[in-house]
N, C-alpha and C positions, 0 to 999 in steps of 0.2 A: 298690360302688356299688349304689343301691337301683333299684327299677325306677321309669317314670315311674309318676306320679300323675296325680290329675284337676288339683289344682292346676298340675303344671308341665306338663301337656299345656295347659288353657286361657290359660297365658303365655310357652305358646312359639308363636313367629308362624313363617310360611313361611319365611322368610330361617335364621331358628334353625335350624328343624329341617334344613336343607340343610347349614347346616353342622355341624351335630351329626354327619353324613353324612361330611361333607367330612374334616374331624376323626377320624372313624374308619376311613377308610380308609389315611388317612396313618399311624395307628398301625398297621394291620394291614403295609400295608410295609415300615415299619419293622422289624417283628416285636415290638410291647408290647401289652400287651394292660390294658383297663381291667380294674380289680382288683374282682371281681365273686363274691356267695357267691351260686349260682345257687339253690340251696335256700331260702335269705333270698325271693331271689324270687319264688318258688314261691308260699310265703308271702302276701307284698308282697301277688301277683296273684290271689289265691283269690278276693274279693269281686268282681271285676273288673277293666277293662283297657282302660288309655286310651295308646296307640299314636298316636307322633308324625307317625308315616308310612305310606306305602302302595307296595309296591317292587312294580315286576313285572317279573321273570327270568325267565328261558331254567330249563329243568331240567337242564343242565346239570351233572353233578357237582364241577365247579372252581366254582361261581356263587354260593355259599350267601348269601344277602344277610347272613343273620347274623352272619357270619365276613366278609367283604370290607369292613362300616361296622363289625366290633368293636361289635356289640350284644346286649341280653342281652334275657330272657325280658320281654315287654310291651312292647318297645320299638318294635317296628315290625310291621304287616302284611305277610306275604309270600305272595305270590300267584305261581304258577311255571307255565309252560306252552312247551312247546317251542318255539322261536321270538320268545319274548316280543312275543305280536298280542294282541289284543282282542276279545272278542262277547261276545254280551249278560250270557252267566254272570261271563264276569272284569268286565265293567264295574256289574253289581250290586253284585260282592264291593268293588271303590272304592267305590261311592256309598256302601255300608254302611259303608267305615271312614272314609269323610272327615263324610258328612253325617250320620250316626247316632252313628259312635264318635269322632268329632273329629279325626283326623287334620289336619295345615296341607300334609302333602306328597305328592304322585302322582312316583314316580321310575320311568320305562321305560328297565329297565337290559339293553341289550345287552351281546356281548361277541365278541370277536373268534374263529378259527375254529369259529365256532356251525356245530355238525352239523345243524341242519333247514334252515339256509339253503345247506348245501351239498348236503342233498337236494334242495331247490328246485332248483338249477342244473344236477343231475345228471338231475333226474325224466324229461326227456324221454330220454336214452340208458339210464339202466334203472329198469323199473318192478318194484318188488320182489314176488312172487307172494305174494298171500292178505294183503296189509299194504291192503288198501280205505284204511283207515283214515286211515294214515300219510299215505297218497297226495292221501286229502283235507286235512290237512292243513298240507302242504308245496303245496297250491296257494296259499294264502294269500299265500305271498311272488310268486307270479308279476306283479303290479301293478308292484313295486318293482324285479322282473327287468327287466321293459318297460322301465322306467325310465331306469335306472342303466347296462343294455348297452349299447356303442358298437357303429355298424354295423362288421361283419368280425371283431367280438372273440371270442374262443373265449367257446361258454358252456360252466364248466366250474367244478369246485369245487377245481380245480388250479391255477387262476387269481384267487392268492389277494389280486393289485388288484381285479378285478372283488367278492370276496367280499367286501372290508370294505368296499369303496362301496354292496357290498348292506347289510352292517350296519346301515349308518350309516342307510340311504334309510329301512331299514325302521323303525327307531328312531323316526326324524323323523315316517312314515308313521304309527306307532301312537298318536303322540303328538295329529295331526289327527283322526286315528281317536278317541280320546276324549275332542274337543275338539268333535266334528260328529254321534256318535253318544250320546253322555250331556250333556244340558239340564241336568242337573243338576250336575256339575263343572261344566261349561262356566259357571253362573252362579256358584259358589261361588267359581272365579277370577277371574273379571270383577269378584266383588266385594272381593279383596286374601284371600278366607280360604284359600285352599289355594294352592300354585304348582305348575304341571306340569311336569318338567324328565325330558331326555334325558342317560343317562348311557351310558359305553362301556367295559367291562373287559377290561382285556389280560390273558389267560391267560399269555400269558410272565413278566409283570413285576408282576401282584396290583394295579397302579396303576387309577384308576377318572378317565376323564377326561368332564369334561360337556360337552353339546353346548351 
């Protein structure tokens, strides 16, 4: 299979590329794989690169978007950040590939025992020494902690109901997040040219369910 083009980027709509998505993940479960000379590709992609989609995952080492949709080199933008949230730097890199490089789709793919969100619910009984960093960035999910806790419920990342209601929240959350923080998605789907969707990947079973 070749890579995409400008032509089948500019005729494939939102709906397509989802399930272009849809489609290869179903293969990935299965275990087939589209039949791909990735060198062709290489090739295909030297002049440039027109990317049907815009994925943002968790860094997660089970998460490769390339691997869970069975996509090859040009196919998709992949944007990775611990937790899969949102600030100004990850939502330029969208606006860059939907309204610059044409993408039709924004997919904010969580996935199930995601390790930042079980720092999030861990942070307050232990703060890791000399990790500032980390620390700032696992407050991120604290919105979505308020959330999604029920009063008297253990907050714990042992508590792995509470963790995928945290998934789920914050998924949902990122998805307002770049619906209320970028004018510019924000108008590209209001106008039918991109769709923003929420996905969920189960580490046990490779299946990707949409919200």
């Amino acid at each position: 299979m070749k890579a995409h083009t400008l032509e089948t980027q500019s005729t494939t709509t939102p709906e397509k590329a989802l399930t272009f998505l849809q489609e290869g993940n179903q293969r990935f479960v299965q275990n087939l794989k589209m039949n791909r000379n990735l060198l062709e590709q290489v090739n295909d992609t030297r002049a440039g690169q027109w990317p049907f989609a815009v994925i943002l995952s968790c860094i997660d080492s089970r998460t490769s978007a390339e691997l869970i949709f069975d996509q090859g080199l040009g196919d998709i933008f992949s944007i990775r950040i611990a937790g899969n949230f949102v600030n100004k730097d990850i939502l330029g890199s969208m606006e860059f590939g939907c309204n610059v490089a044409g993408s039709k789709l924004v997919v904010v793919l969580g996935h199930s025992k995601c390790g930042a969100l079980k720092g999030g619910l861990d942070a307050r009984a232990i703060e890791p020494a000399g990790m500032e960093n980390l620390n700032h960035l696992i407050n991120n999910f604290e919105g979505c902690i308020n959330e999604v806790i029920q009063d008297g419920e253990e907050r714990s990342s042992s508590n792995s109901d509470l963790l995928e209601r945290l998934n789920v929240c914050n998924i949902k959350r990122t998805i307002a997040d770049i619906r209320s923080q970028s004018a510019t998605l924000r108008k590209l789907e209001e106008e039918g040219c991109i769709k923003i969707v929420g996905a969920n990947y189960c580490v046990e079973s490779g299946v990707v369910t949409w919200l």
